[in-house]
VMD Tcl script that builds the backbone (N, CA, C; Angstrom):
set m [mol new atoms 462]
animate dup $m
set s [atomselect $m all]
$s set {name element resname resid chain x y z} {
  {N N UNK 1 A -9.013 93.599 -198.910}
  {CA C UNK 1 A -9.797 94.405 -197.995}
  {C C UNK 1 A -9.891 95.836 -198.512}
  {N N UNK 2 A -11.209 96.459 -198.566}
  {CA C UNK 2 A -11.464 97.527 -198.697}
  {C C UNK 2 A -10.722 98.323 -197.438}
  {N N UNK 3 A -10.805 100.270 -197.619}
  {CA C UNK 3 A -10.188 100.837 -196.651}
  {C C UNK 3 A -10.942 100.873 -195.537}
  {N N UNK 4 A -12.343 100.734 -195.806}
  {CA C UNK 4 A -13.089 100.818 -194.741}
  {C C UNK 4 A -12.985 99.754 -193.621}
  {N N UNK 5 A -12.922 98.263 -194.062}
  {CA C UNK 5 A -12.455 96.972 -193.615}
  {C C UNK 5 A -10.899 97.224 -192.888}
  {N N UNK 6 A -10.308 97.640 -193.651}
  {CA C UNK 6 A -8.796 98.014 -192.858}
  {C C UNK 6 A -8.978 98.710 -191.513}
  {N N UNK 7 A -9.837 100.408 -191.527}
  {CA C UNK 7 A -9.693 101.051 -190.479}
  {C C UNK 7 A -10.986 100.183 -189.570}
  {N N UNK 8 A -11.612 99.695 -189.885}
  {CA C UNK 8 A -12.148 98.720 -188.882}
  {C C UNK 8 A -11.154 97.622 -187.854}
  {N N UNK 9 A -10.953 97.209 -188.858}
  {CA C UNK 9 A -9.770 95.931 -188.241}
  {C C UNK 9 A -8.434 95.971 -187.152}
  {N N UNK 10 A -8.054 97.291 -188.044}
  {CA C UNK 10 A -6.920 97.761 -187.350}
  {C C UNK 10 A -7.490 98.845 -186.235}
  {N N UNK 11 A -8.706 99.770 -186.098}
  {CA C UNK 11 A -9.281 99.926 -184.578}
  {C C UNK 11 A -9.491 98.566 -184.112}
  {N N UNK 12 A -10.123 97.597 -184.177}
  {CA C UNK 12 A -10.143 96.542 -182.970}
  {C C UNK 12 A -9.414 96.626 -182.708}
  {N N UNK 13 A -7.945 96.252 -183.363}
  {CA C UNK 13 A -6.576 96.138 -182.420}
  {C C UNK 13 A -6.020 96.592 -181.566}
  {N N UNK 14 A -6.447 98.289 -182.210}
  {CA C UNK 14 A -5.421 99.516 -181.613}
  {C C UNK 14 A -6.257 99.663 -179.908}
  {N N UNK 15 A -7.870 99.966 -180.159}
  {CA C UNK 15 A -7.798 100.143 -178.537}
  {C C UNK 15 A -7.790 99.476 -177.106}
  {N N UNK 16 A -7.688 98.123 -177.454}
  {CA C UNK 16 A -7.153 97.416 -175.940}
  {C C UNK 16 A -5.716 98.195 -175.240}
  {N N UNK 17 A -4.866 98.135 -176.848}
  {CA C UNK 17 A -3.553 98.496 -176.657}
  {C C UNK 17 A -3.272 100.301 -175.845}
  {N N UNK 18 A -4.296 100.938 -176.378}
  {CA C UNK 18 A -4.280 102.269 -176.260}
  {C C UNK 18 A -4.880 102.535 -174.714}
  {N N UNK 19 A -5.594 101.338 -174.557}
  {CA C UNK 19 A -6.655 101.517 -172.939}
  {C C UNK 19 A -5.646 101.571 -172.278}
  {N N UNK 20 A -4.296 100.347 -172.679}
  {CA C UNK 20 A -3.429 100.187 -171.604}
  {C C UNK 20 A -2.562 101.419 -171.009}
  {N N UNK 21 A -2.533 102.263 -172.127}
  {CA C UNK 21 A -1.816 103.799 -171.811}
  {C C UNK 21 A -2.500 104.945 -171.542}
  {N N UNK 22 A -3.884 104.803 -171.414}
  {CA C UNK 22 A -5.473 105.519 -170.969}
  {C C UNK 22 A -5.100 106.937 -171.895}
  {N N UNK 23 A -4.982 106.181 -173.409}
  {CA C UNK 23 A -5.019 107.064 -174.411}
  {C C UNK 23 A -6.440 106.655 -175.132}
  {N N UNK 24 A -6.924 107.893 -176.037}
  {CA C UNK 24 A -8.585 107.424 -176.258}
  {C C UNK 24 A -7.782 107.391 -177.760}
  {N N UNK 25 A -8.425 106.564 -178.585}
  {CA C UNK 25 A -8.465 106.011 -179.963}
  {C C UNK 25 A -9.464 107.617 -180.636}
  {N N UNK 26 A -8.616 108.561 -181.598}
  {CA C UNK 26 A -9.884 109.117 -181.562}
  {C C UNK 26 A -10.314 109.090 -183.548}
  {N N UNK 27 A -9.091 108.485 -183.934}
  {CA C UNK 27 A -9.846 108.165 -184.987}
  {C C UNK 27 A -9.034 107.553 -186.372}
  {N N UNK 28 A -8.705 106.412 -187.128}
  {CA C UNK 28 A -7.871 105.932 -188.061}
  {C C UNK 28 A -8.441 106.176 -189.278}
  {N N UNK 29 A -7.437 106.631 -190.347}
  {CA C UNK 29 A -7.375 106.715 -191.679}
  {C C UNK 29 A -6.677 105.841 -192.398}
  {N N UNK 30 A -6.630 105.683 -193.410}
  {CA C UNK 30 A -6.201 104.842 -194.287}
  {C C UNK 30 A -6.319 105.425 -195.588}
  {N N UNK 31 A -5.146 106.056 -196.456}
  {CA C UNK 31 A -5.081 106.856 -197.592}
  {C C UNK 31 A -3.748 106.719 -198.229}
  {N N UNK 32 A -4.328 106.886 -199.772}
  {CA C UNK 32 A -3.049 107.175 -200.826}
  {C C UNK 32 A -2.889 108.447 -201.156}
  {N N UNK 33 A -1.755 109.193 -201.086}
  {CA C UNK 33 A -1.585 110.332 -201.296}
  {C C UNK 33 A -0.099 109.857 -202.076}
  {N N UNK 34 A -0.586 110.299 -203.626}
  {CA C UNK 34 A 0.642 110.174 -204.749}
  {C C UNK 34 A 0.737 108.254 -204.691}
  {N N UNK 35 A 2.478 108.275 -204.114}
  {CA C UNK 35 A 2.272 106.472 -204.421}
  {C C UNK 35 A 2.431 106.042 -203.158}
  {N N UNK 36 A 1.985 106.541 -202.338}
  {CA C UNK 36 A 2.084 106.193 -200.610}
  {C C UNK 36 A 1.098 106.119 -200.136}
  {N N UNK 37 A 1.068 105.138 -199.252}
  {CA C UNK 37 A -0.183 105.239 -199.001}
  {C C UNK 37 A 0.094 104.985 -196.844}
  {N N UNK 38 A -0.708 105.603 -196.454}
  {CA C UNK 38 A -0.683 106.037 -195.364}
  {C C UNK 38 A -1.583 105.417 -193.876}
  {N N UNK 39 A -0.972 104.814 -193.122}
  {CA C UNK 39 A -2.128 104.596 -191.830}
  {C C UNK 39 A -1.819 105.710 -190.961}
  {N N UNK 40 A -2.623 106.597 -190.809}
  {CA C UNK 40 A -2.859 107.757 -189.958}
  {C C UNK 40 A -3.566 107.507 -188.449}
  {N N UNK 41 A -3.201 107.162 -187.138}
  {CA C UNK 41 A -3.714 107.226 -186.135}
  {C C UNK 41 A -3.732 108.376 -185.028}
  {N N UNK 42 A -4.874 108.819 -184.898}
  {CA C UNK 42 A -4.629 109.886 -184.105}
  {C C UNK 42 A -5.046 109.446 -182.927}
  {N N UNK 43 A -4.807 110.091 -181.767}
  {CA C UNK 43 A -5.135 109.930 -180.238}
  {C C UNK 43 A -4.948 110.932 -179.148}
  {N N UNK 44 A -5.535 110.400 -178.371}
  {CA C UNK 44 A -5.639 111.506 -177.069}
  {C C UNK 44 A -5.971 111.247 -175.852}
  {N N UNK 45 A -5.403 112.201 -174.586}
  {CA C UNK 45 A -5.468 111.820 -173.501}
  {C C UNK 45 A -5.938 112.717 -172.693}
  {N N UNK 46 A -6.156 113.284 -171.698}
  {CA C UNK 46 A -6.526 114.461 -170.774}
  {C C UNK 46 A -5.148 114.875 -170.498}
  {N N UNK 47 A -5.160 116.571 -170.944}
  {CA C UNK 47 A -4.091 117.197 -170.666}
  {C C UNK 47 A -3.249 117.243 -172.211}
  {N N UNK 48 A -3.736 116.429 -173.104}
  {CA C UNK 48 A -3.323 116.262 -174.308}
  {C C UNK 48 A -1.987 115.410 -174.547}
  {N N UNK 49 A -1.683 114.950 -176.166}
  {CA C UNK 49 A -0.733 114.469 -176.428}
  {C C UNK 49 A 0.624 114.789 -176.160}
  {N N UNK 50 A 1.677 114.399 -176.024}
  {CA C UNK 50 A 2.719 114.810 -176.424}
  {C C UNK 50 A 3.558 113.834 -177.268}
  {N N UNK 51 A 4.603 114.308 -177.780}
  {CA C UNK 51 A 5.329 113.729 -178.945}
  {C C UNK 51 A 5.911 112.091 -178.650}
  {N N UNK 52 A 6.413 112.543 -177.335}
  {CA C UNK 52 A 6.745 110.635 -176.489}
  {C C UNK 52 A 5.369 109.848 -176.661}
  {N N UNK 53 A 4.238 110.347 -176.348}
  {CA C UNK 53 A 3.172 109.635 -176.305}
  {C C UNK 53 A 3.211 109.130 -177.715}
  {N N UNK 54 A 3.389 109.792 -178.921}
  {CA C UNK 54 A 2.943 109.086 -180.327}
  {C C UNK 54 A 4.283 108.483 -180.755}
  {N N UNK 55 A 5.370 108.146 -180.089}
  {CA C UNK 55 A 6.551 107.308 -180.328}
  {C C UNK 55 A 6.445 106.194 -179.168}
  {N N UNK 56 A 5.476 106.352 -178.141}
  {CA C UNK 56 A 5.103 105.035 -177.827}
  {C C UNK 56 A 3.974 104.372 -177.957}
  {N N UNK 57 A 3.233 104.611 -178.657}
  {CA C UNK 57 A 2.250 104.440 -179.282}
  {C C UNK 57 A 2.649 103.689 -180.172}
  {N N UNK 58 A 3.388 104.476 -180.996}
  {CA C UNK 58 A 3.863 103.609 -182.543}
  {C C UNK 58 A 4.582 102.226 -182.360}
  {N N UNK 59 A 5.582 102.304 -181.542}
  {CA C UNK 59 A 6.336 101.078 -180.762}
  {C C UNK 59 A 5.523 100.106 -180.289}
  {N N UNK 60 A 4.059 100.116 -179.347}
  {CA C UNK 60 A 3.493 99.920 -179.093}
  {C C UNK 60 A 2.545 98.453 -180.333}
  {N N UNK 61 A 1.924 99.821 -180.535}
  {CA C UNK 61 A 1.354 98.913 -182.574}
  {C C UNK 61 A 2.359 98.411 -183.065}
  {N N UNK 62 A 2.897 98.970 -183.350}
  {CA C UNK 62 A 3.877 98.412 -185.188}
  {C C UNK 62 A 3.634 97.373 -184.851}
  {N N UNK 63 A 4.392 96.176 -183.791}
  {CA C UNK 63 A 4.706 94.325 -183.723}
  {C C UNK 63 A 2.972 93.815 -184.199}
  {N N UNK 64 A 1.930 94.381 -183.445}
  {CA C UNK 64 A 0.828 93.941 -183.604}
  {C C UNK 64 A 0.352 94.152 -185.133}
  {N N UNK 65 A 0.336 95.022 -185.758}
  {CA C UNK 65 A 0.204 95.231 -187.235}
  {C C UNK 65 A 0.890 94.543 -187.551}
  {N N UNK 66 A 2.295 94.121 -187.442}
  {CA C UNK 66 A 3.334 93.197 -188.608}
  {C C UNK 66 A 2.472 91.739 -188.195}
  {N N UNK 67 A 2.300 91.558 -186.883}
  {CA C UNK 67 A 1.844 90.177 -186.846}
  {C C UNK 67 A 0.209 89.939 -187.520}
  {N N UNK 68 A -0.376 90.679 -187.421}
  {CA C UNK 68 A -2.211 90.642 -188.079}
  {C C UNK 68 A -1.688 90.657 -189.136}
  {N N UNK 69 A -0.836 91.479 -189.914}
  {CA C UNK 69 A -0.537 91.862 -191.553}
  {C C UNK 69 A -1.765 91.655 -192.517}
  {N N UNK 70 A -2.739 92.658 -191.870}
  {CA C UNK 70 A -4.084 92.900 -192.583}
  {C C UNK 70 A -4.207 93.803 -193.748}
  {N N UNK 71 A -3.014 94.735 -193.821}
  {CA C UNK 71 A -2.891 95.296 -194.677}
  {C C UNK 71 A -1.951 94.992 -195.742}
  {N N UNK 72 A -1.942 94.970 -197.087}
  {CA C UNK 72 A -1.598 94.296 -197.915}
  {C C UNK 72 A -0.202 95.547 -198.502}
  {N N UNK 73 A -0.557 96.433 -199.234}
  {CA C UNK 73 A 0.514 97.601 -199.597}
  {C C UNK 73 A 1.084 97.872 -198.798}
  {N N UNK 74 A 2.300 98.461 -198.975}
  {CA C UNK 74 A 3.573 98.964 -198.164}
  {C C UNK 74 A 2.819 100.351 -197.761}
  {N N UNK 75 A 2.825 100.274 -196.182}
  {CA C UNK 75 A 2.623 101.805 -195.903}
  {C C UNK 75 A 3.405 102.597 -195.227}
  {N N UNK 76 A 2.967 103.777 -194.902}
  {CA C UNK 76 A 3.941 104.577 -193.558}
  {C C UNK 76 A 2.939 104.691 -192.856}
  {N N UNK 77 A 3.533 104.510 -191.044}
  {CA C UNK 77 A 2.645 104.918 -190.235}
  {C C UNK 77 A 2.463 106.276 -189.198}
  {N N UNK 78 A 1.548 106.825 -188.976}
  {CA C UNK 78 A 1.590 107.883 -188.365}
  {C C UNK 78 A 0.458 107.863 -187.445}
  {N N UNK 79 A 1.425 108.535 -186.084}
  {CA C UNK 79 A 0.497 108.752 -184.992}
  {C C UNK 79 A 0.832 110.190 -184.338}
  {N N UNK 80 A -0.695 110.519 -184.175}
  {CA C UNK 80 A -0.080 112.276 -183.812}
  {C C UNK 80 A -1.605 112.523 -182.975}
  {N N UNK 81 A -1.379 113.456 -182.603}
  {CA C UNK 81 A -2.522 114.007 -182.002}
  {C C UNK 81 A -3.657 114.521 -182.826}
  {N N UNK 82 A -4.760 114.904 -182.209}
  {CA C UNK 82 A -5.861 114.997 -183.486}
  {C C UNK 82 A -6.046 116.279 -183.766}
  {N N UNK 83 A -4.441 117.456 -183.086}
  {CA C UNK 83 A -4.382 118.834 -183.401}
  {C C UNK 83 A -5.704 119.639 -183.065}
  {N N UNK 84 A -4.849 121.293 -183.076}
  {CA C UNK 84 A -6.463 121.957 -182.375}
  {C C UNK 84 A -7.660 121.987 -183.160}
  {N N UNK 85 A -7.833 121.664 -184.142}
  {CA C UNK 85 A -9.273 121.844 -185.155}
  {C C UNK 85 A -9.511 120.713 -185.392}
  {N N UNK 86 A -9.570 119.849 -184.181}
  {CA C UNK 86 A -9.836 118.401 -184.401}
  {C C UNK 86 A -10.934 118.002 -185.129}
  {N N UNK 87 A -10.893 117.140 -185.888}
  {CA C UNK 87 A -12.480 116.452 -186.421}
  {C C UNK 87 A -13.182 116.141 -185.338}
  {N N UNK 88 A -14.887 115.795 -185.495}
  {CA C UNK 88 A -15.812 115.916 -184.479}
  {C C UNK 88 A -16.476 114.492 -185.528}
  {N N UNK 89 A -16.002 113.481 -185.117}
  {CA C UNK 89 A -17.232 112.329 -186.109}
  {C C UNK 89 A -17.931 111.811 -184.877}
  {N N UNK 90 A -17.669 111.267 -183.364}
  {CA C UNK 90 A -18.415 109.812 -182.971}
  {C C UNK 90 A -19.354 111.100 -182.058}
  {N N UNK 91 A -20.273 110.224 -181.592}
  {CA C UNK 91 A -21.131 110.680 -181.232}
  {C C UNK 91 A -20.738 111.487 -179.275}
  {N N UNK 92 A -20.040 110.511 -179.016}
  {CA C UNK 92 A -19.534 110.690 -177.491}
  {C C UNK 92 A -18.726 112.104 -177.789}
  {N N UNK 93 A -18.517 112.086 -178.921}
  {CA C UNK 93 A -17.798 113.607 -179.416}
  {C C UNK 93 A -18.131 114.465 -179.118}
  {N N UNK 94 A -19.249 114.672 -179.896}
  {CA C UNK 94 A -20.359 115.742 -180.074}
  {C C UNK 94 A -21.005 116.112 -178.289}
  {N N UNK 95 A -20.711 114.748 -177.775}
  {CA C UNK 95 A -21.588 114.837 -176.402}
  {C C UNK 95 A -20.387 115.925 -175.397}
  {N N UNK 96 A -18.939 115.532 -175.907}
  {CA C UNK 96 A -17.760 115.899 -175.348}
  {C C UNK 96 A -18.117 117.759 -175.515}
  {N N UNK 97 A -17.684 117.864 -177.002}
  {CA C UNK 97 A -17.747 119.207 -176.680}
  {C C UNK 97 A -18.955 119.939 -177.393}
  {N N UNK 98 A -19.987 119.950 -176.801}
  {CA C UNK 98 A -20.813 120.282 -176.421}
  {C C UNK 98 A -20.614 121.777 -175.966}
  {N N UNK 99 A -21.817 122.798 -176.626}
  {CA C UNK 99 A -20.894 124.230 -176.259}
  {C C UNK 99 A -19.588 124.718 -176.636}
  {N N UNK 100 A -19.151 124.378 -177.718}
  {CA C UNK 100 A -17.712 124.783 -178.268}
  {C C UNK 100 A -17.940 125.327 -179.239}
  {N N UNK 101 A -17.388 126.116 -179.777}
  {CA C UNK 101 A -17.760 126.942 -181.342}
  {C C UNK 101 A -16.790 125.725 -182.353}
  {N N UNK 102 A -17.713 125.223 -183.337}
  {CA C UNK 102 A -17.382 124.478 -184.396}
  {C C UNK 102 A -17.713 124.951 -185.777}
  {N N UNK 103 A -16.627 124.522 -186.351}
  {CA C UNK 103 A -16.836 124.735 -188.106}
  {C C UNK 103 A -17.322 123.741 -188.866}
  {N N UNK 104 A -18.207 123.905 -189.588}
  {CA C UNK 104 A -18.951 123.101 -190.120}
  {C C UNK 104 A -18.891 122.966 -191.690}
  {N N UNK 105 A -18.722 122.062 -192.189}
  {CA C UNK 105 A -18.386 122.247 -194.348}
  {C C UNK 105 A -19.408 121.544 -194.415}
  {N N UNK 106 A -19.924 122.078 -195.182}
  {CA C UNK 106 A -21.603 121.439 -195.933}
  {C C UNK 106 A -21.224 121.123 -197.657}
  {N N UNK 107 A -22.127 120.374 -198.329}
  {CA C UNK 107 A -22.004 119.617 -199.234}
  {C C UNK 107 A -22.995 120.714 -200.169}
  {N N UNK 108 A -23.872 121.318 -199.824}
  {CA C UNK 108 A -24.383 121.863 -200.588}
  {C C UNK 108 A -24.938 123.492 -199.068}
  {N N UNK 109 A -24.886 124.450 -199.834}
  {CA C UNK 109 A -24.554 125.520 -199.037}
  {C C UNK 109 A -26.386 126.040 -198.288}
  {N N UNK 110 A -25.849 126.987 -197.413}
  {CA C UNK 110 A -27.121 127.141 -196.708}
  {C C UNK 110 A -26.935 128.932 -196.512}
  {N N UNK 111 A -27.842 129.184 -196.351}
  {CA C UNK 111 A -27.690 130.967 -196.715}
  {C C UNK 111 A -26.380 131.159 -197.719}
  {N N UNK 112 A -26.355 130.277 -198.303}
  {CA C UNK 112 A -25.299 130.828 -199.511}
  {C C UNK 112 A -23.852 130.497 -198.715}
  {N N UNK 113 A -23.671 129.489 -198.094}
  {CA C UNK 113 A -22.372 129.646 -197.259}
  {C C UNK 113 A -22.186 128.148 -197.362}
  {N N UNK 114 A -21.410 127.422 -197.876}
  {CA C UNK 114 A -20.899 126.099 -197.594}
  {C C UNK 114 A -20.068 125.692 -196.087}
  {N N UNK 115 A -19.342 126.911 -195.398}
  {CA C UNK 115 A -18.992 126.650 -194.736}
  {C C UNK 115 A -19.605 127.699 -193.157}
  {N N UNK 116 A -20.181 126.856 -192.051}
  {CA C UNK 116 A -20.788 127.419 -190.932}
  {C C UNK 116 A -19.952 127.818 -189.756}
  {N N UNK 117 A -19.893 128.495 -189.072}
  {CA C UNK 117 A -19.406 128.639 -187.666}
  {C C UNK 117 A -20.413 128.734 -185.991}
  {N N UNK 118 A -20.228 128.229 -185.540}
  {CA C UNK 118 A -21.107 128.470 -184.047}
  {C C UNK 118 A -21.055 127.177 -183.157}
  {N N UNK 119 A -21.915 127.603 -181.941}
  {CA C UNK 119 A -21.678 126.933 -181.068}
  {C C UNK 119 A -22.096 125.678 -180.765}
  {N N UNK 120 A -21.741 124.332 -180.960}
  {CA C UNK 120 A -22.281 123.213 -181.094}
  {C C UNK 120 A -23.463 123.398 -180.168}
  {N N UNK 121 A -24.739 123.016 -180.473}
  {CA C UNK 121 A -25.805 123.121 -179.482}
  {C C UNK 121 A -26.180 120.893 -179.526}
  {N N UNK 122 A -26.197 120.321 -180.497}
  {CA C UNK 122 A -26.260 118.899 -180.484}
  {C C UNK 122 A -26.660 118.187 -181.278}
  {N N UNK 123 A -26.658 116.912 -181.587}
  {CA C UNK 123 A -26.357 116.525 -182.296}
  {C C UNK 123 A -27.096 115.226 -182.801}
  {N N UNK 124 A -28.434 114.649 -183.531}
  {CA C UNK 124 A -28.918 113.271 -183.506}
  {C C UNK 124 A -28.328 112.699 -184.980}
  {N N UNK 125 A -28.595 111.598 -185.334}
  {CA C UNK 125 A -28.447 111.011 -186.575}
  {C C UNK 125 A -28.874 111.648 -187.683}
  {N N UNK 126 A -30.404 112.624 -187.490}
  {CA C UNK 126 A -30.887 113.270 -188.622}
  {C C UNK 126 A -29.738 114.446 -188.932}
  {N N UNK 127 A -29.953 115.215 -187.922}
  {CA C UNK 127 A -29.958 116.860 -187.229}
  {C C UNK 127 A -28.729 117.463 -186.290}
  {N N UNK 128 A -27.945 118.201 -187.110}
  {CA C UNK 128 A -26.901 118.925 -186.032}
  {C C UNK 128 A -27.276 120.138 -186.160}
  {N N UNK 129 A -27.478 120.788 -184.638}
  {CA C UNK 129 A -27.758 122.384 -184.656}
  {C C UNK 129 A -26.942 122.652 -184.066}
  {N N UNK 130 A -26.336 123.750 -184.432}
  {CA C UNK 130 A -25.545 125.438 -183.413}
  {C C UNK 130 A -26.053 126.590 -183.583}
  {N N UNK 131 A -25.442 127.088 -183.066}
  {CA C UNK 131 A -25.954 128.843 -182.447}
  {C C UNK 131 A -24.903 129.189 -183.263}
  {N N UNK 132 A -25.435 130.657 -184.194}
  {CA C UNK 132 A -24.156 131.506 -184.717}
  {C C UNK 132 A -23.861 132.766 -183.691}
  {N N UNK 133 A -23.161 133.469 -184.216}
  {CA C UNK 133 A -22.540 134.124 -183.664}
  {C C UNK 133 A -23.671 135.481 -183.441}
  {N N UNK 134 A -24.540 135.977 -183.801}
  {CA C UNK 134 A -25.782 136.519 -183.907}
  {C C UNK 134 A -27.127 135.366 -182.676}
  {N N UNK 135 A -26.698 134.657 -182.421}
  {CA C UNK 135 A -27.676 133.762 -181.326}
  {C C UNK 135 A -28.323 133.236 -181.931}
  {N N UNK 136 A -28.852 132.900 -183.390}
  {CA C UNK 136 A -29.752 132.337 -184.147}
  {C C UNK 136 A -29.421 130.865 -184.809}
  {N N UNK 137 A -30.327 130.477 -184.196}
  {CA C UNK 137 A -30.097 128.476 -184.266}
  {C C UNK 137 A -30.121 127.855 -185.336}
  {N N UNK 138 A -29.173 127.111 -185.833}
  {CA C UNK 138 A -29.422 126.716 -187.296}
  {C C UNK 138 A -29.032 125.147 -187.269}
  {N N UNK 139 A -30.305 124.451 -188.085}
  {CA C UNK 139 A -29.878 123.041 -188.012}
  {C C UNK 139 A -29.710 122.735 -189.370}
  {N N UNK 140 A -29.059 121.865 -189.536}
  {CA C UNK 140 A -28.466 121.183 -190.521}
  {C C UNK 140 A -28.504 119.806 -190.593}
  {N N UNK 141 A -29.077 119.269 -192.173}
  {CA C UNK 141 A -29.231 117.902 -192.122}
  {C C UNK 141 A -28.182 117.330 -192.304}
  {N N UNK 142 A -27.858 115.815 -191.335}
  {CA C UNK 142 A -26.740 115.254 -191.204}
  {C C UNK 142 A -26.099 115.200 -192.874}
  {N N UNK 143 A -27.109 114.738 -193.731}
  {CA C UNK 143 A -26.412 114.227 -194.808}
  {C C UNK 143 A -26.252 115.648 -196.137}
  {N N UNK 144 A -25.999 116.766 -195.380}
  {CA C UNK 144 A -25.343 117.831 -196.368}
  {C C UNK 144 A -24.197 117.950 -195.155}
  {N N UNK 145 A -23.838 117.320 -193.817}
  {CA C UNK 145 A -22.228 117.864 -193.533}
  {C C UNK 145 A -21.654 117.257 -193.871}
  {N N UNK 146 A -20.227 117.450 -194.139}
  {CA C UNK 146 A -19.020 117.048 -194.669}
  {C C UNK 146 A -18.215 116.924 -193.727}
  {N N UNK 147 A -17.931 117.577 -192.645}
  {CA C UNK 147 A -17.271 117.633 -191.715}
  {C C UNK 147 A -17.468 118.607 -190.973}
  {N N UNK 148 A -17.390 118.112 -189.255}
  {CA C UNK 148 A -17.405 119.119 -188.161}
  {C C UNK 148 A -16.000 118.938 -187.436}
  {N N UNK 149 A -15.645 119.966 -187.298}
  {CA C UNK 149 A -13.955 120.526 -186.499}
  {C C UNK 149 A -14.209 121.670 -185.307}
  {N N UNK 150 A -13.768 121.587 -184.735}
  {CA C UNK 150 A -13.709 122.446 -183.196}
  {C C UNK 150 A -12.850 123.364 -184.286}
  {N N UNK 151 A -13.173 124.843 -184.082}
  {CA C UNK 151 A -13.035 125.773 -184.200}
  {C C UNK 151 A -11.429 126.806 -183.627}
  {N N UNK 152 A -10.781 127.097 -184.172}
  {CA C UNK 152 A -9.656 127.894 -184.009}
  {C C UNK 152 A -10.322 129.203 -184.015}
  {N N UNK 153 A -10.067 129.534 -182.411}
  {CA C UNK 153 A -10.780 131.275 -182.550}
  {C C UNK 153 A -9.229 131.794 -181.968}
  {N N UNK 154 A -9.412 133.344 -182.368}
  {CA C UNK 154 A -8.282 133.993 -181.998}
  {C C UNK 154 A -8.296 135.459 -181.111}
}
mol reanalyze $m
mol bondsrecalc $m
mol representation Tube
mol addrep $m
């Protein structure tokens, strides 16, 4: 199985399990970093994670992963919250925070800037626009972002 096939497989599993603790699935990785290689689950709830939540979580999964044993390499698993500069991928996302100042990494740069800041204004398959910090609307084609993250302001 490819990684993509993995974090497929192993979301089916994870959110029946996660409904049962009215934690939202918000997004699985699957990576080698050096000779390890890693299942990363993040999640979330209203009012946010806490640390018991991702040690019952893990307790939770692990039996179900050992029993599917879809994944073939020895991994480590990790479950944590999706921290304050969360990634922004599904669409119910984008619908979520809506009006939030987000950072944006582009693949190829736009006024000379690879990386954007402003206020999510929304979001289709083509086209994500925000407002900068000056009020001036800027859209961006889906396939120059790299990633959108909710914003750490201070």
């Amino acid at each position: 199985m490819n990684k993509k096939q993995i974090v497929d497989e192993v979301t089916k599993y994870l959110e029946p399990i996660l409904a049962e603790f009215n934690y939202e699935l918000v997004d699985v990785e699957f990576v080698k970093e050096g000779p390890t290689f890693y299942l990363r689950i993040y999640i979330d709830k209203e009012g946010g994670i806490t640390i018991e939540d991702c040690k019952v979580t893990s307790r939770a999964i692990e039996p179900v992963l050992d029993e599917k044993d879809i994944i073939e390499p020895a991994y480590m698993l990790e479950v944590s919250s999706p921290g304050l500069d969360r990634v922004i991928k599904k669409d119910k996302d984008f619908e979520r925070f809506n009006g939030e100042v987000v950072d944006v990494k582009l693949y190829t740069p736009i006024n000379k800037q690879k990386t954007l800041q402003g206020e999510l204004i929304s979001k289709t398959d083509e086209l994500l626009t925000i407002c900068d910090e000056e009020g001036e609307t800027i859209e961006i084609p889906m396939k120059n972002v790299v990633v959108v993250r909710l914003a750490i302001l201070f």
